[in-house]
FITORFI-877625 format. One line per field, with one value per residue: residue number from 1; residue in three letters; x, y, z of N, C-alpha, C in turn. Coordinates in Angstrom, 1 decimal. Layout:
N
nr = (NUM ...)
rest = (ALA ...)
n.X = (X ...)
n.Y = (Y ...)
n.Z = (Z ...)
ca.X = (X ...)
ca.Y = (Y ...)
ca.Z = (Z ...)
c.X = (X ...)
c.Y = (Y ...)
c.Z = (Z ...)
***
This chain:
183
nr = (1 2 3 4 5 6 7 8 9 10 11 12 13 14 15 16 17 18 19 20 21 22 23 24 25 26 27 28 29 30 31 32 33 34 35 36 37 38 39 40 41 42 43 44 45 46 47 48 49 50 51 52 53 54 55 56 57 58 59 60 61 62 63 64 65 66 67 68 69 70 71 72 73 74 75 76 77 78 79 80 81 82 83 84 85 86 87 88 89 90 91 92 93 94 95 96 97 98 99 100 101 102 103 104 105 106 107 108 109 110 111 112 113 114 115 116 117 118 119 120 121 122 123 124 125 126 127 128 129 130 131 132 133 134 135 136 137 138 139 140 141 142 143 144 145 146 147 148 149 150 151 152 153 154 155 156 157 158 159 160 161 162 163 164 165 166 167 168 169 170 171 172 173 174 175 176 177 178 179 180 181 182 183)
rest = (UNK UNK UNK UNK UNK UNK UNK UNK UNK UNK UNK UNK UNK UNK UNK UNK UNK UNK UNK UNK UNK UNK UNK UNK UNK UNK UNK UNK UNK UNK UNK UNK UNK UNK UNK UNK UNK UNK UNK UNK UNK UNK UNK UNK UNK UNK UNK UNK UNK UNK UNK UNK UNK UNK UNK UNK UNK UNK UNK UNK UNK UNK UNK UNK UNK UNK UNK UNK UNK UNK UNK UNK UNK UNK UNK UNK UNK UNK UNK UNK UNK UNK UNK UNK UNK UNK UNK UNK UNK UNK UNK UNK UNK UNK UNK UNK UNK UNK UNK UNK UNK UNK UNK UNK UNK UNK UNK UNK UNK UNK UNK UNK UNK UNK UNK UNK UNK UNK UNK UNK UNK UNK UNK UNK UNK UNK UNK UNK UNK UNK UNK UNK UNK UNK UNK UNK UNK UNK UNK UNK UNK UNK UNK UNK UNK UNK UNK UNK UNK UNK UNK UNK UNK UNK UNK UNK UNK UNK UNK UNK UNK UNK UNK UNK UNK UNK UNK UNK UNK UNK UNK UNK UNK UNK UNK UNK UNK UNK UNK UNK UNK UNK UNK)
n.X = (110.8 110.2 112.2 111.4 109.7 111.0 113.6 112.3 111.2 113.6 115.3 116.3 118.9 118.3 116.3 117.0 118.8 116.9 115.6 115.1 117.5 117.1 117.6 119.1 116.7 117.0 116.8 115.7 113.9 112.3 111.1 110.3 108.1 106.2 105.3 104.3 102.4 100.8 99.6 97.9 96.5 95.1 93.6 91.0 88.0 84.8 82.0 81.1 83.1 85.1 84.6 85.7 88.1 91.3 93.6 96.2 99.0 99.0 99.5 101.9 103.5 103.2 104.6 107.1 107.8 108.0 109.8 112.0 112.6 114.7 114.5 112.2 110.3 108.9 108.8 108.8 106.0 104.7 105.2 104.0 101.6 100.6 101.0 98.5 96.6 96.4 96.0 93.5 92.1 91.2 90.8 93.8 96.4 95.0 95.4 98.3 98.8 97.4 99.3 101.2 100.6 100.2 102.7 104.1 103.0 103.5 106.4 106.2 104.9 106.6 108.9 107.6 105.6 107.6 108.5 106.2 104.7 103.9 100.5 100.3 100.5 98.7 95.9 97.0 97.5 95.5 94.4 95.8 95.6 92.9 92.5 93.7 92.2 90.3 91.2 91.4 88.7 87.4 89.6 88.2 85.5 86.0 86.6 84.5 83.1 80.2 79.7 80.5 79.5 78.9 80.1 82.1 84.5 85.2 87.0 89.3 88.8 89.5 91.9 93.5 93.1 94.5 97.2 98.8 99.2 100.5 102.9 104.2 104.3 106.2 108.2 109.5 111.5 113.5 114.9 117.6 119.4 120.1 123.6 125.1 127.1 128.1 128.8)
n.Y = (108.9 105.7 103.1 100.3 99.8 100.5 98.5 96.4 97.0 96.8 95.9 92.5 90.2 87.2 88.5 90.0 89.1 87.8 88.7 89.8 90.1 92.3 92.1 94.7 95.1 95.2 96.7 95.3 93.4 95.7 96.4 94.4 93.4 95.8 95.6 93.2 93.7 95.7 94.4 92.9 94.7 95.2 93.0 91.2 91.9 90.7 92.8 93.7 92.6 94.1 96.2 95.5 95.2 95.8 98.1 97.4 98.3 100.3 99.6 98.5 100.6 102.0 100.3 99.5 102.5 103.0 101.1 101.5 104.2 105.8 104.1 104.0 106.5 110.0 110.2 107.5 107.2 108.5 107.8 104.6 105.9 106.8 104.7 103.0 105.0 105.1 102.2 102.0 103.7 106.4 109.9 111.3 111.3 111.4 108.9 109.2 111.3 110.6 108.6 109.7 111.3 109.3 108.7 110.9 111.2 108.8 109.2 111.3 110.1 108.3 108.0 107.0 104.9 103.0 102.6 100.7 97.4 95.3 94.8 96.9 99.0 99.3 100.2 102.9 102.8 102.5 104.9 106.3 105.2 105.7 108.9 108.4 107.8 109.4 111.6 110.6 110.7 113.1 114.2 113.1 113.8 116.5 116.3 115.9 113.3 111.1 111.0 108.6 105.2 104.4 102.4 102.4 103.1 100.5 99.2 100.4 99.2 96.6 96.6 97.7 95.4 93.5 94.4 93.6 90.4 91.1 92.9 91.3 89.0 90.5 91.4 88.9 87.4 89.2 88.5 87.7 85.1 81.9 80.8 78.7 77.9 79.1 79.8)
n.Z = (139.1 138.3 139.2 139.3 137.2 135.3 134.6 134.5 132.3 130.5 127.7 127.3 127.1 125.9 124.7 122.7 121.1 120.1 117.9 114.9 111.9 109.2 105.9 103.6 101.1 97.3 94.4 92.5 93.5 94.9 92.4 91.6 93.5 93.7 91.0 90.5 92.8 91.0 89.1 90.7 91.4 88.3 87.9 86.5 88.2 89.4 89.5 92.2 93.7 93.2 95.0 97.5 96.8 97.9 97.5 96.0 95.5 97.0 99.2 99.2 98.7 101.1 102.5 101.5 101.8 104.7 106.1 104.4 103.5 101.7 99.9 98.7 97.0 96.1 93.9 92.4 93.2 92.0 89.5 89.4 89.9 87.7 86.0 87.2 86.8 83.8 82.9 84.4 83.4 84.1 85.3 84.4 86.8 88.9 90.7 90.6 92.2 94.8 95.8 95.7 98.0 99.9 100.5 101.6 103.6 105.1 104.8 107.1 109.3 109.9 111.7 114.2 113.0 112.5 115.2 116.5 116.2 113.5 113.9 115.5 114.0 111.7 112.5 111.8 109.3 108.3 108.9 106.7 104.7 104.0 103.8 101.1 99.5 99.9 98.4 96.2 95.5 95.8 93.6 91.6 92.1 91.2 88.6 87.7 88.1 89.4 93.2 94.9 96.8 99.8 100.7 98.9 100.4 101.7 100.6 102.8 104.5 104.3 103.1 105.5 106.8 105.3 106.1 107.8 106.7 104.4 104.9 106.2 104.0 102.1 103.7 104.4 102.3 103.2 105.4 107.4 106.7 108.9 109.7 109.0 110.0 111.8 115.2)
ca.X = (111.0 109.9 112.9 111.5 109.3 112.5 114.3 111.4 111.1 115.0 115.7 117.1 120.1 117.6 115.3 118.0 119.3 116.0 115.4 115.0 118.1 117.0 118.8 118.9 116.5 117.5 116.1 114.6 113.1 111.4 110.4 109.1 107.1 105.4 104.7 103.1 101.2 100.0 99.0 96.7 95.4 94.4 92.8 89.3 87.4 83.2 82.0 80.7 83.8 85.9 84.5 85.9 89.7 92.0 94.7 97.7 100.4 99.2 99.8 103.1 104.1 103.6 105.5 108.1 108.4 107.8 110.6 113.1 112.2 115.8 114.2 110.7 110.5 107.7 108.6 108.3 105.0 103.9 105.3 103.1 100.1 100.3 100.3 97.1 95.6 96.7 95.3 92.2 91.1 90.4 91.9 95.1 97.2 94.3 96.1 99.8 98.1 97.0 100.3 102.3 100.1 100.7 104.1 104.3 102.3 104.0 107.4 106.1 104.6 107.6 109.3 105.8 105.2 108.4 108.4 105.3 104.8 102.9 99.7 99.8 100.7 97.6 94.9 97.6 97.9 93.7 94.0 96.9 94.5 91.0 93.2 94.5 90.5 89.4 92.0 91.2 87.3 88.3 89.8 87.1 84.5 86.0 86.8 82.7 82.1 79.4 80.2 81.0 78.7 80.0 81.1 83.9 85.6 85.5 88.7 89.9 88.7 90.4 93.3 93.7 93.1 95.9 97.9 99.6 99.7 101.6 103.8 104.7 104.9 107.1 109.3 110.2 112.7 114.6 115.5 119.1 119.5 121.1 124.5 125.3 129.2 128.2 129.3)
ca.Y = (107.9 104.6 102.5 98.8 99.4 100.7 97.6 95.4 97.3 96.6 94.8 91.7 89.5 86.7 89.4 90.9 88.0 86.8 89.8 89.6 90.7 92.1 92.7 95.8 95.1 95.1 97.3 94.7 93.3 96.5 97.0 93.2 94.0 96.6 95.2 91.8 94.7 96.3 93.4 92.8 95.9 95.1 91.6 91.8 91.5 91.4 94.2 93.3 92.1 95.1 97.3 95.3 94.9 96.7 99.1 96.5 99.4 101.8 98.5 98.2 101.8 102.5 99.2 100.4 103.9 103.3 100.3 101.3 105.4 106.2 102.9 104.6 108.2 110.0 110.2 106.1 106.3 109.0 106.7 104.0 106.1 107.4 103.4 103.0 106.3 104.6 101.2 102.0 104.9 107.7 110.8 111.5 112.1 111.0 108.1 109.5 112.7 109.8 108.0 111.1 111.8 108.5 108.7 112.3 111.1 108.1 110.3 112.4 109.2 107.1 107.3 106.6 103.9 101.9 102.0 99.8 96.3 95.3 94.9 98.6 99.8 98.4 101.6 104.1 102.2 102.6 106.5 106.7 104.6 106.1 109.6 108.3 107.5 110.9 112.4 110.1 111.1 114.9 114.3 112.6 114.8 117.7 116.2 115.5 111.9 111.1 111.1 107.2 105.2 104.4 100.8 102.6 102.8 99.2 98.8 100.7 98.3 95.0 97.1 97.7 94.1 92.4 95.3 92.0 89.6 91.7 93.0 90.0 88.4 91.2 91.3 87.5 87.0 89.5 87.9 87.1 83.0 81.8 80.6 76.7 77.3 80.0 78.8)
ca.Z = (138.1 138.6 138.6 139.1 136.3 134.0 135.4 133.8 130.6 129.7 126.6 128.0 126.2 125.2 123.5 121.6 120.3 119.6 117.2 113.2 111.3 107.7 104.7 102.8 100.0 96.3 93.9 91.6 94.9 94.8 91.1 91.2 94.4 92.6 89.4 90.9 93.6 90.1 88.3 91.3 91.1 87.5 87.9 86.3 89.0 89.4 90.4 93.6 94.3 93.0 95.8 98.2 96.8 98.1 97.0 96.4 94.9 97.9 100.6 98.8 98.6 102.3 102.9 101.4 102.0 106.0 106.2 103.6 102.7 101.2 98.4 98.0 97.3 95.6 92.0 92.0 93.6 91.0 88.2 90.0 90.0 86.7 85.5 87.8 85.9 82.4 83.5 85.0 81.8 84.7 85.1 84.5 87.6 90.3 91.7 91.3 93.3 95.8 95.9 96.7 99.2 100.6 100.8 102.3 105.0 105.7 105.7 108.1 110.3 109.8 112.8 114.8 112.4 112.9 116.5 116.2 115.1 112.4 114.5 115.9 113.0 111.3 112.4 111.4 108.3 107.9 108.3 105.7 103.5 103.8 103.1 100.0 99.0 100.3 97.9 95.0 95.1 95.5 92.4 90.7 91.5 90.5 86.9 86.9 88.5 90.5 94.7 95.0 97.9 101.1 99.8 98.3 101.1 102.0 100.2 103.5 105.5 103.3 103.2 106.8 107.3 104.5 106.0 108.4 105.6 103.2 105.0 106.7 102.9 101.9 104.9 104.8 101.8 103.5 107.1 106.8 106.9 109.9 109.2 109.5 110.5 113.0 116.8)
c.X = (110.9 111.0 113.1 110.9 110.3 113.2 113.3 111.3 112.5 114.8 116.6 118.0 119.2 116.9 115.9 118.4 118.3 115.5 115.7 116.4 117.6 117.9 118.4 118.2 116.8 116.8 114.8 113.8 111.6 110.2 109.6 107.8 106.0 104.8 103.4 102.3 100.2 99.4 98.0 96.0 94.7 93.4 91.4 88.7 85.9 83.0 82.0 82.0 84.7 86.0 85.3 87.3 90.5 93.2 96.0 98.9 100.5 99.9 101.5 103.8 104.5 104.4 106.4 108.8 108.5 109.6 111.8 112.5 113.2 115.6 113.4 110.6 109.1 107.5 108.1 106.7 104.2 104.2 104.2 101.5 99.7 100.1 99.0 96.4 95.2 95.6 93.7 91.1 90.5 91.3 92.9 95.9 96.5 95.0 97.7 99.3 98.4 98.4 101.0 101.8 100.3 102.1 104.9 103.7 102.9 105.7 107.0 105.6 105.1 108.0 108.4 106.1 106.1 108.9 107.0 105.4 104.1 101.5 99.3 100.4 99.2 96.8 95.8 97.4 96.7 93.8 94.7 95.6 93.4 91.8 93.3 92.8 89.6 90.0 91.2 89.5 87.0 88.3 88.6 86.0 84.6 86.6 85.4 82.0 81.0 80.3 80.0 79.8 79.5 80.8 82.1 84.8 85.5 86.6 89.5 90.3 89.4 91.5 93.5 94.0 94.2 97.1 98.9 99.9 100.9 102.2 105.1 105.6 106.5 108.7 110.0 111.2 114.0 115.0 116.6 118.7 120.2 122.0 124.8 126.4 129.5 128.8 127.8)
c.Y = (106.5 103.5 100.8 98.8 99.9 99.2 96.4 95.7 97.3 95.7 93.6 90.7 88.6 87.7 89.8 90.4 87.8 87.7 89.0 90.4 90.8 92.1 93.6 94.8 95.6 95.9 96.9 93.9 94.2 96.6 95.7 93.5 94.4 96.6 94.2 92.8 95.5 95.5 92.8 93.1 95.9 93.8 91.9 91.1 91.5 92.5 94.4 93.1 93.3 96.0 97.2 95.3 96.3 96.8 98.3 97.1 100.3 101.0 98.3 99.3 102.3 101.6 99.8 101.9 104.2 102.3 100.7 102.9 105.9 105.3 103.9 106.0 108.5 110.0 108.5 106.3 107.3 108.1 105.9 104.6 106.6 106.0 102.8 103.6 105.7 103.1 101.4 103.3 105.8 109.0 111.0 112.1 112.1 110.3 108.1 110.6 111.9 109.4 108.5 111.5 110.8 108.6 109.8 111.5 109.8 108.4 111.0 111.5 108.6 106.6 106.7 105.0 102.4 101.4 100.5 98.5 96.5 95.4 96.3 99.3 99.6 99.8 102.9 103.6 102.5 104.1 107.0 106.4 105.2 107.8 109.3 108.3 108.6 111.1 112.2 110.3 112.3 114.9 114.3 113.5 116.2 117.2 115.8 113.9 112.4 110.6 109.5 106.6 105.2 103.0 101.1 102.4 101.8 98.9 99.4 99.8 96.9 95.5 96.8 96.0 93.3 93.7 93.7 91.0 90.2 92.4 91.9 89.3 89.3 91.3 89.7 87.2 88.1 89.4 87.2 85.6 83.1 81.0 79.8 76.8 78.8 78.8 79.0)
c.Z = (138.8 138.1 138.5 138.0 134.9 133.8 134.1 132.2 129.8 128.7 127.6 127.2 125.6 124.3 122.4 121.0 119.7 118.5 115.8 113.1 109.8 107.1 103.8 101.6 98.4 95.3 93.1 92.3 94.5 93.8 91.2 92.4 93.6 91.7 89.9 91.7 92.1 89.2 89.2 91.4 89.5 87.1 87.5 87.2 89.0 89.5 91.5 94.4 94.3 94.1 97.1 98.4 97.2 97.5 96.7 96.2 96.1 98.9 100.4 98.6 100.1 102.8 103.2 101.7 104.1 106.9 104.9 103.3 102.5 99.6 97.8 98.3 96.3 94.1 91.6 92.4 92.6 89.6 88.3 89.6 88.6 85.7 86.0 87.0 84.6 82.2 83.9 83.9 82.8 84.9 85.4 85.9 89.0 90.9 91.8 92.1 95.0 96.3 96.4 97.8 100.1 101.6 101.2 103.6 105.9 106.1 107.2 109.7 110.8 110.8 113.6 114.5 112.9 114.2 116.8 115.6 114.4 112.7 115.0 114.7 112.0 111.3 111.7 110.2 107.3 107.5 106.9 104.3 103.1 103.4 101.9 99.2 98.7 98.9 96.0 94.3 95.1 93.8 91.5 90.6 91.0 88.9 86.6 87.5 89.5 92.3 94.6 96.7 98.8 101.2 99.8 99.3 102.0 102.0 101.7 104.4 105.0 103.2 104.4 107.3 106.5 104.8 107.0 107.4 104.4 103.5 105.6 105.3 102.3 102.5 105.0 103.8 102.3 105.0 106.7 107.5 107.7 109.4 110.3 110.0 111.6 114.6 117.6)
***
């Protein structure tokens, strides 16, 4: 065992200090999250442009279920997917299918996941995504659509990439405030 390179990899008193404290998030936190992540996902968009948006309920499901999964469990994210299904006029139960599958997979990643920052979490974040895509075109063609191009899975790629921004955004009303009458 290499004990200068242990020696170096210690957490050290500045670093530990210098650490984020959150705060348990709040439920209606959650539910608003969600809503505003689902009202993005309905924005009429071009078309052109549609192919490229990504998933805002899935971005905000694994959020949450990777950082808080005692919040987000899978009946919410099949609620979720069954207002996607409703919303979007496709079949019933494709994108709660997806959602759950999400959120099994990021159970089972979790620990992984949260050793990571937001940056290396990022490619894992991709495979979860392009999964949830696979799942949702499964569905599709076996209720009769046509096989989708390879566009579709753009949204992987625009996902993957606002996967740093929104968790970031997410993650910032809950950094506890530093406190003015501390010493």
């Amino acid at each position: 065992m290499n004990h200068k390179k242990n020696k170096n990899n210690r957490l050290g008193l500045d670093d530990y200090f210098g650490q984020d404290v959150y705060i348990p998030p709040s439920n209606g936190y959650i539910a608003i999250s969600l809503a505003i992540a689902l009202m993005f996902n309905f924005l009429p968009l071009h078309q052109d442009i549609l192919i490229f948006s990504p998933d805002f309920v899935a971005l905000t499901i694994v959020y949450w279920s990777i950082n808080y999964p005692h919040k987000m469990g899978m009946s919410i994210a099949f609620i979720m997917g069954l207002m996607m299904d409703v919303g979007n006029t496709g079949i019933l139960g494709q994108h709660a299918l997806a959602y759950c599958i999400v959120v099994y997979l990021t159970l089972v990643f979790g620990r992984r996941l949260r050793i990571f920052n937001v940056m290396q979490q990022a490619p894992q974040i991709s495979l979860i995504l392009f999964t949830m895509q696979i799942v949702t075109v499964l569905v599709a063609v076996s209720g009769g659509s046509d096989l989708p191009t390879w566009y579709y899975f753009s949204a992987t790629v625009t996902g993957t990439l606002l996967w740093v921004p929104v968790s970031l955004l997410l993650s910032t009303p809950l950094k506890q405030k530093s406190d003015p009458n501390a010493l």
